[in-house]
py3Dmol code that shows the C-alpha trace and the ligand (Angstrom):
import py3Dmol

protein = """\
ATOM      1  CA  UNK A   1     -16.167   6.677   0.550  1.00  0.00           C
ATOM      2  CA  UNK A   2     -13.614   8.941   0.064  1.00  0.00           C
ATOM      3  CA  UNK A   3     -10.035   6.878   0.118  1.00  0.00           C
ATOM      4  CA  UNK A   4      -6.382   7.801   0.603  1.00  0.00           C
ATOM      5  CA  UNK A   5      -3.155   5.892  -1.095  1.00  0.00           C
ATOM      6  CA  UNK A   6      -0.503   5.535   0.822  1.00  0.00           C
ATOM      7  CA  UNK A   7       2.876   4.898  -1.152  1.00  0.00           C
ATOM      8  CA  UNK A   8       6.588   3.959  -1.612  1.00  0.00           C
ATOM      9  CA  UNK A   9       9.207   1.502  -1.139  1.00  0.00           C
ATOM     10  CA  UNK A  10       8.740  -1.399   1.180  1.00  0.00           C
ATOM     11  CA  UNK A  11       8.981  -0.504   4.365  1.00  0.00           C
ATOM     12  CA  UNK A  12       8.996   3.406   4.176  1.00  0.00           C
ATOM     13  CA  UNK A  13       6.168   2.866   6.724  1.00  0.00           C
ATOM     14  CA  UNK A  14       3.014   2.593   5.666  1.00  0.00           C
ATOM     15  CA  UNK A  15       2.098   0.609   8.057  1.00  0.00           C
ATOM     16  CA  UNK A  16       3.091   2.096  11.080  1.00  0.00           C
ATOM     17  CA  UNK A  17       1.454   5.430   9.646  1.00  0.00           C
ATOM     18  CA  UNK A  18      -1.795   3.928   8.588  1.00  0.00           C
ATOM     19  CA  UNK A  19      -2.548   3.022  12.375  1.00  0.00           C
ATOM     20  CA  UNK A  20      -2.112   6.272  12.963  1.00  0.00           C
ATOM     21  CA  UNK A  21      -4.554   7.578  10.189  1.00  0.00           C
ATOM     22  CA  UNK A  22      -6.874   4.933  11.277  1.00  0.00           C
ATOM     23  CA  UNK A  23      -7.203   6.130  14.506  1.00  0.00           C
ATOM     24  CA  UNK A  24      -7.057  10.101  14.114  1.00  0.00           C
ATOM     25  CA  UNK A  25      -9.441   9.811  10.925  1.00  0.00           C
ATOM     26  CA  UNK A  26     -11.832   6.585  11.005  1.00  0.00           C
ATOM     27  CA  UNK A  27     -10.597   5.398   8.057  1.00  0.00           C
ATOM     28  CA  UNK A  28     -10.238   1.767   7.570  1.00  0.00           C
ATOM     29  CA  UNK A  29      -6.814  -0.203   6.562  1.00  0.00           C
ATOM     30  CA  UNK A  30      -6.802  -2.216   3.384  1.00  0.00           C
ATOM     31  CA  UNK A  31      -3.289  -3.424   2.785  1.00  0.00           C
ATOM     32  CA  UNK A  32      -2.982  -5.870  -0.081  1.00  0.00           C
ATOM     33  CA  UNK A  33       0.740  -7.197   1.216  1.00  0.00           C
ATOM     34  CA  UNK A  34      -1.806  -8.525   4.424  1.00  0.00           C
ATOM     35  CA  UNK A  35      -4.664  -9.859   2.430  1.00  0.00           C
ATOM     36  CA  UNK A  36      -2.360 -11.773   0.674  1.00  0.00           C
ATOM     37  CA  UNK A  37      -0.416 -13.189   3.588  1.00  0.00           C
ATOM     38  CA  UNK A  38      -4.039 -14.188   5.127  1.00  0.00           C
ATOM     39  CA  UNK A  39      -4.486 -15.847   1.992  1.00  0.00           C
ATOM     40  CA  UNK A  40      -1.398 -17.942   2.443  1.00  0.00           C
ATOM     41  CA  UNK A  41      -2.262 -18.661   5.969  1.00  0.00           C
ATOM     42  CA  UNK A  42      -5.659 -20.140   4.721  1.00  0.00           C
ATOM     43  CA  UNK A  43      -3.120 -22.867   2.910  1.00  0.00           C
ATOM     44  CA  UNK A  44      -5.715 -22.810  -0.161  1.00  0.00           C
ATOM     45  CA  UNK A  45      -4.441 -23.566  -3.884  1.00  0.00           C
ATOM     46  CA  UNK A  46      -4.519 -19.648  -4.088  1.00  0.00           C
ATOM     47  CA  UNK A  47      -2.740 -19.090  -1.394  1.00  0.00           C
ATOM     48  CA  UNK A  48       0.604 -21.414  -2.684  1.00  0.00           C
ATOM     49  CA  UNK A  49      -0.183 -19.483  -5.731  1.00  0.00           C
ATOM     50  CA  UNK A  50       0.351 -16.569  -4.050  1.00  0.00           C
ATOM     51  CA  UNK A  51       2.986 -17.355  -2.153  1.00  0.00           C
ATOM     52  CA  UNK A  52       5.199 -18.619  -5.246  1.00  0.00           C
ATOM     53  CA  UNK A  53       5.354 -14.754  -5.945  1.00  0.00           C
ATOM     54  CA  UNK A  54       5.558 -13.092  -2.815  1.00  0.00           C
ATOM     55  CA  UNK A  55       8.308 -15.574  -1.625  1.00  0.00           C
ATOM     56  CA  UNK A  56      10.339 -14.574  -4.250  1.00  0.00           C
ATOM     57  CA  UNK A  57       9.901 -10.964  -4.401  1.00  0.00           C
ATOM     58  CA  UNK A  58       7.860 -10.176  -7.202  1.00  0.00           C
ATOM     59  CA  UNK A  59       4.225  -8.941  -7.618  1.00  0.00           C
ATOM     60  CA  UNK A  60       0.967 -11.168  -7.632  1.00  0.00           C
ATOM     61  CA  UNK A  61      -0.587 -11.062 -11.119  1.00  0.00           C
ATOM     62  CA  UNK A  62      -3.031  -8.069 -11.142  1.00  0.00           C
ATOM     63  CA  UNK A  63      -5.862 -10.435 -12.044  1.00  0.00           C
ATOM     64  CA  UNK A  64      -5.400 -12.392  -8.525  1.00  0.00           C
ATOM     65  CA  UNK A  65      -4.683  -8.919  -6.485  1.00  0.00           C
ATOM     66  CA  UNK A  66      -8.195  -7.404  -7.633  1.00  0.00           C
ATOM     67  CA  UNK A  67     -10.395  -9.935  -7.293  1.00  0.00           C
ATOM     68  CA  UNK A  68      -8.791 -10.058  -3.544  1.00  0.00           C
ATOM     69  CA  UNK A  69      -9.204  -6.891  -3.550  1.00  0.00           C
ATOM     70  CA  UNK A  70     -12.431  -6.246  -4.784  1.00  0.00           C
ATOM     71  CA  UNK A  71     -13.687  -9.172  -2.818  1.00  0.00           C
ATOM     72  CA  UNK A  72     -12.943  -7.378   0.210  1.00  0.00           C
ATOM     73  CA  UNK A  73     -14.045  -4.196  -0.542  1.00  0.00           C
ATOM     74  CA  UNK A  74     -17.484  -5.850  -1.060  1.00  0.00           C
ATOM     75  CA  UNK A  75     -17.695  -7.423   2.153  1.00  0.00           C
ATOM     76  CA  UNK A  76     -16.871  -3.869   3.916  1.00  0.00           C
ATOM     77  CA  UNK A  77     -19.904  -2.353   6.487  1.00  0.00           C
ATOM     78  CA  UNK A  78     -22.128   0.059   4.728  1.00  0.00           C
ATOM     79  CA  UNK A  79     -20.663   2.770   7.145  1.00  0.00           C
ATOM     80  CA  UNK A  80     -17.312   2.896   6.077  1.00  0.00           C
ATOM     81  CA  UNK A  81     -16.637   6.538   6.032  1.00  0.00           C
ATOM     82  CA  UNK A  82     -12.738   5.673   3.768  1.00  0.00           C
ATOM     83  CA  UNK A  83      -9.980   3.459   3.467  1.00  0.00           C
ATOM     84  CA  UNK A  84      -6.451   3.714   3.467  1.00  0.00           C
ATOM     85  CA  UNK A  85      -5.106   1.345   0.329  1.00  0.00           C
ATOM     86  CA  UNK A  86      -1.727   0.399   1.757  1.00  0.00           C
ATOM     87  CA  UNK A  87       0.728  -1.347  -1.018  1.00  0.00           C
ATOM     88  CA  UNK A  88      -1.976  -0.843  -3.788  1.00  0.00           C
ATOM     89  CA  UNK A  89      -2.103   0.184  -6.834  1.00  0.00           C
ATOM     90  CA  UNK A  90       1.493  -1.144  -7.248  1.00  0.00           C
ATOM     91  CA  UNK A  91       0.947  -1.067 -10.947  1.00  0.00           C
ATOM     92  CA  UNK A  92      -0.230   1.351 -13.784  1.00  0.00           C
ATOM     93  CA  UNK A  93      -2.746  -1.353 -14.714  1.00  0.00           C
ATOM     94  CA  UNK A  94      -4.238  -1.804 -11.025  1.00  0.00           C
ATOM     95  CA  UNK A  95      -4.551   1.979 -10.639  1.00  0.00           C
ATOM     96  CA  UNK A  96      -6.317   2.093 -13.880  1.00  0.00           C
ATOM     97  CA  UNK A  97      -8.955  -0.344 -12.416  1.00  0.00           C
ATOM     98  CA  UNK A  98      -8.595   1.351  -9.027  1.00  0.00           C
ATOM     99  CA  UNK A  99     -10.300   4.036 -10.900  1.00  0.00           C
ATOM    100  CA  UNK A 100     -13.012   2.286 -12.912  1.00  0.00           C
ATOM    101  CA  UNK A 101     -13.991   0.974  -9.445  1.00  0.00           C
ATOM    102  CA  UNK A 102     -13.979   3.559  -7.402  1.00  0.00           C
ATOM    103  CA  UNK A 103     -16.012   5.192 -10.467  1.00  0.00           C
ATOM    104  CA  UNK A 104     -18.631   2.161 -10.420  1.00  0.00           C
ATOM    105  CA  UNK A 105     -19.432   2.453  -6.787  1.00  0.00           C
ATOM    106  CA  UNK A 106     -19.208   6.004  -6.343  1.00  0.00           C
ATOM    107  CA  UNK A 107     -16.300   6.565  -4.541  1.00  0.00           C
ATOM    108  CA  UNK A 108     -13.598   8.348  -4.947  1.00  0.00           C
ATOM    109  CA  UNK A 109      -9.540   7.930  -4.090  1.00  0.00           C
ATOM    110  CA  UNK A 110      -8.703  11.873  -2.973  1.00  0.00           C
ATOM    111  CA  UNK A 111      -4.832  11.852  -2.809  1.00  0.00           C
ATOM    112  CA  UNK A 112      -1.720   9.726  -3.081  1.00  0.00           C
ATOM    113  CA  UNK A 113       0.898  10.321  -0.480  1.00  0.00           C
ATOM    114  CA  UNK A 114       4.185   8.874  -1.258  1.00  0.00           C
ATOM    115  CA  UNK A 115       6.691   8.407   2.006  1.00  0.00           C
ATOM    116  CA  UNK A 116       9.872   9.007   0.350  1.00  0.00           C
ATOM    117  CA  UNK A 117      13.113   7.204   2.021  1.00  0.00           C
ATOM    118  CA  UNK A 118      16.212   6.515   0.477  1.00  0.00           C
ATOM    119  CA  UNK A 119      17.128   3.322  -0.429  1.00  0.00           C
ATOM    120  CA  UNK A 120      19.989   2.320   2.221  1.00  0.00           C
ATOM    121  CA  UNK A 121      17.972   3.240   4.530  1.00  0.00           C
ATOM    122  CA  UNK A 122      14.681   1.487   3.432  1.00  0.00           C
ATOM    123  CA  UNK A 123      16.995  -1.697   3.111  1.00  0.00           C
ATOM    124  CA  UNK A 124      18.354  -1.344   6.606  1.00  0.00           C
ATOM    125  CA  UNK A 125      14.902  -1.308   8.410  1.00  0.00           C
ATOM    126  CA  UNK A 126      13.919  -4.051   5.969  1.00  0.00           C
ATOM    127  CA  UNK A 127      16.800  -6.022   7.331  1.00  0.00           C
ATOM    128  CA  UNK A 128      16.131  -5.067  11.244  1.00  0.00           C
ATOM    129  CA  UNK A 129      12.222  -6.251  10.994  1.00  0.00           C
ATOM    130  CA  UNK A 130      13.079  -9.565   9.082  1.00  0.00           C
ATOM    131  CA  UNK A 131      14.934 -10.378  12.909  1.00  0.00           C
ATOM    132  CA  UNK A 132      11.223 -10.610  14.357  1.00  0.00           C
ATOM    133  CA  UNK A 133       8.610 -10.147  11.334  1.00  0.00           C
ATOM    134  CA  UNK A 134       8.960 -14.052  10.051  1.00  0.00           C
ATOM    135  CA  UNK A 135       8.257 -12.568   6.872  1.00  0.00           C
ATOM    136  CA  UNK A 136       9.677 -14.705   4.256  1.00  0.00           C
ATOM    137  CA  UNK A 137      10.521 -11.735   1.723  1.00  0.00           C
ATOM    138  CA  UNK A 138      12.578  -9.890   4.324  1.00  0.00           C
ATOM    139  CA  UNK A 139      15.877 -10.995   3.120  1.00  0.00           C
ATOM    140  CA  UNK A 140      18.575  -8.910   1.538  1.00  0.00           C
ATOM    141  CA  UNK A 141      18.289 -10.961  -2.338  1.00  0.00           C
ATOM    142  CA  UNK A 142      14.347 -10.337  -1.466  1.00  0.00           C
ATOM    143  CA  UNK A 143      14.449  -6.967  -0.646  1.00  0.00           C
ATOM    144  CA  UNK A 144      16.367  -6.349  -3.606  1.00  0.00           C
ATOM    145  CA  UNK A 145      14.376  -7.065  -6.066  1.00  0.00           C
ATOM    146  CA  UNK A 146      11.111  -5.837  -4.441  1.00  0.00           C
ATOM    147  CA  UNK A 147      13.503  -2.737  -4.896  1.00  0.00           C
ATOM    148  CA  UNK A 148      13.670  -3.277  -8.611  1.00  0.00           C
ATOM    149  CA  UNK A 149      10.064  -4.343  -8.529  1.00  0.00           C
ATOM    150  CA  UNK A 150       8.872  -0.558  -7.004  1.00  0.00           C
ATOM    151  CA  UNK A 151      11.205   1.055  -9.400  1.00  0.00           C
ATOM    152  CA  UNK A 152      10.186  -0.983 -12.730  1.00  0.00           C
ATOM    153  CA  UNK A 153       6.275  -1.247 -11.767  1.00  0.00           C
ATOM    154  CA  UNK A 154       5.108   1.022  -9.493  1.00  0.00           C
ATOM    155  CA  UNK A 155       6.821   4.784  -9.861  1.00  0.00           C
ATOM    156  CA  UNK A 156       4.375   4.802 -13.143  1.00  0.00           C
ATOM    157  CA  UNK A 157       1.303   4.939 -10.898  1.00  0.00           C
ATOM    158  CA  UNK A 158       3.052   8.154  -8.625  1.00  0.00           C
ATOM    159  CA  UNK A 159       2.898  10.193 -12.240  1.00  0.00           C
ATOM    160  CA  UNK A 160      -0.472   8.951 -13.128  1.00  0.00           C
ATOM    161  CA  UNK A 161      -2.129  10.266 -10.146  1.00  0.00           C
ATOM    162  CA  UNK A 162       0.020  13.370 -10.475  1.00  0.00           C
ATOM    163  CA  UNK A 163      -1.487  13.688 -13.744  1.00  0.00           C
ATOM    164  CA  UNK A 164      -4.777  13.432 -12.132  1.00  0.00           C
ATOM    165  CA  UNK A 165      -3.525  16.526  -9.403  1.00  0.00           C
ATOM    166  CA  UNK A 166      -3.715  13.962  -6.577  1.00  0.00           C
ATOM    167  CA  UNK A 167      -0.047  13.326  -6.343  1.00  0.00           C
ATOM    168  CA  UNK A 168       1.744  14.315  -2.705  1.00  0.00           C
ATOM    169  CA  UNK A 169       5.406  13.165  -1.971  1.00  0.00           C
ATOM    170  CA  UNK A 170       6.314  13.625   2.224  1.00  0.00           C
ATOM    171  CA  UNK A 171      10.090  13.553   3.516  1.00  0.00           C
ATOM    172  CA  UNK A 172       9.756   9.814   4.966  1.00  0.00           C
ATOM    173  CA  UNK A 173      12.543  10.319   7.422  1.00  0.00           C
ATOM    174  CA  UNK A 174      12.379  11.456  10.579  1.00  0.00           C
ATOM    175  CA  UNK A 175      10.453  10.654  13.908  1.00  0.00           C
ATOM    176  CA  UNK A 176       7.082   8.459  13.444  1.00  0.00           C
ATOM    177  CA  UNK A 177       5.311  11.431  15.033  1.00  0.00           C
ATOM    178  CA  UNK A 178       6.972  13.886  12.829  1.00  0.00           C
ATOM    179  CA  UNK A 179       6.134  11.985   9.468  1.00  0.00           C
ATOM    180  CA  UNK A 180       2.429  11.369  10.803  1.00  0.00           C
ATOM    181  CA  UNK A 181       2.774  15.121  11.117  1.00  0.00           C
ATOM    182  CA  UNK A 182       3.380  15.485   7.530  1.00  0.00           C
ATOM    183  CA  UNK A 183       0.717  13.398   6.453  1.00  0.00           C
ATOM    184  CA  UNK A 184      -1.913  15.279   8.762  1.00  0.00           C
ATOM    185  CA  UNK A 185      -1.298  18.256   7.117  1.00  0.00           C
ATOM    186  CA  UNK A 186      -2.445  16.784   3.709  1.00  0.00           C
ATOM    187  CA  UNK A 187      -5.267  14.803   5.832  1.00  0.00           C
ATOM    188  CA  UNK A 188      -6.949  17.931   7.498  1.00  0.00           C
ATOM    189  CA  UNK A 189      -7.470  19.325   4.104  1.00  0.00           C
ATOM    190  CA  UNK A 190      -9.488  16.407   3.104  1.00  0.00           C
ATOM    191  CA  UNK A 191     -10.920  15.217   6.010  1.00  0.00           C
ATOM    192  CA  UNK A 192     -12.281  18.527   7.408  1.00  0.00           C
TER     193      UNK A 192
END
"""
ligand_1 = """\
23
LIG
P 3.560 -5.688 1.345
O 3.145 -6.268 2.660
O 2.682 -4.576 0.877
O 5.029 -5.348 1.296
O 3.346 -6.860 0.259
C 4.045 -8.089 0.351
C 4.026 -8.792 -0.990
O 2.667 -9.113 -1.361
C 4.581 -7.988 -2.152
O 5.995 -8.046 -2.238
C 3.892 -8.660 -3.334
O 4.502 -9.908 -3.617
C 2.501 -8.956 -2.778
N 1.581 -7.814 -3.017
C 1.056 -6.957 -2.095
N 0.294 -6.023 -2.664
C 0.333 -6.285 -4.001
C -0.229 -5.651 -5.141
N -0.978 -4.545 -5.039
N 0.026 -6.208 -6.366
C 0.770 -7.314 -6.486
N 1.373 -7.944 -5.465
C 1.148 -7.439 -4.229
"""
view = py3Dmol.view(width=600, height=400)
view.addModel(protein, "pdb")
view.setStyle({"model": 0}, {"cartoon": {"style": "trace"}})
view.addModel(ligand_1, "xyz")
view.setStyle({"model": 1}, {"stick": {}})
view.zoomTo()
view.show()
């Protein structure tokens, strides 16, 4: 499989743009923000587990967040031509392991595109989904600190993969159909 990370702040919209991918490119979505949230839903011990962390803002313990993740990878068809990791790595540690796996099974992650927004207005659309999202975290203290959170923990992964050469930052602002534009034009190169 050859696999793309999508990156940045909450809600610079990798979501919206992975539907997108996932339709233009066959590749499949793996968000860790909705693995975790399924978890939850489950109402298992892990999930409350979980859910002490998310609720407040601050990142599951990498432990937890690969064995979810690796878990699902594992139960993925044969077929799957990529995947779009959406919200992970969100630490150096988990894009260390990232690697090793990728390196185990034979796959490879290609490029990391990071959808750059500024913060006001990352907190403003943050604010308008928590109206109709039900998403516990999408509160203004929240969002905060899952500001503080990206800052502290997860800019150290951008500069690792840009150590690595597979490091692309894309002007997040804009129409969706102009920042899918953006991210095409790194796609095509990859996905010939
Ligand atoms: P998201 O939907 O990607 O914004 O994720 C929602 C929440 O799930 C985050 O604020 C974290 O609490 C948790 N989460 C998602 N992905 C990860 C990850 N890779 N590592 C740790 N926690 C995560």
């Amino acid at each position: 499989m050859i696999n793309i990370i999508l990156c940045g702040a909450p809600g610079c919209g990798k979501g919206t743009q992975s539907d997108f991918i996932v339709e233009k490119y066959g590749l499949t979505h793996l968000s860790t923000g909705d693995l975790m949230r399924k978890e939850i839903a489950s109402g298992s011990e892990l999930g409350k587990t979980i859910l002490s962390y998310t609720g407040q803002g601050h990142l599951v313990p990498d432990d937890v967040t690969l064995s979810i993740l690796e878990k699902h990878i594992e139960s993925l068809p044969a077929d799957t031509k990529g995947l779009i990791f959406d919200g992970f790595p969100r630490t150096l540690n988990q894009a260390v392991q990232l690697e090793r796996l990728m390196k185990k099974r034979g796959d490879k992650t290609a490029i990391l595109i990071d959808i750059n927004v500024p913060e006001d207005e990352i907190i403003r659309r943050l604010l308008e989904r928590g109206k109709t999202s039900g998403r516990a975290d999408d509160n203004l203290e929240t969002i905060k600190e899952r500001l503080v959170v990206y800052h502290d923990q997860t800019r150290p992964v951008d500069d690792y993969y840009e150590l690595m050469d597979k490091y692309v930052r894309i002007q997040g602002l804009g129409t969706i159909s102009e920042i899918f534009g953006r991210i095409c034009r790194v796609l095509d190169k990859i996905y010939k």
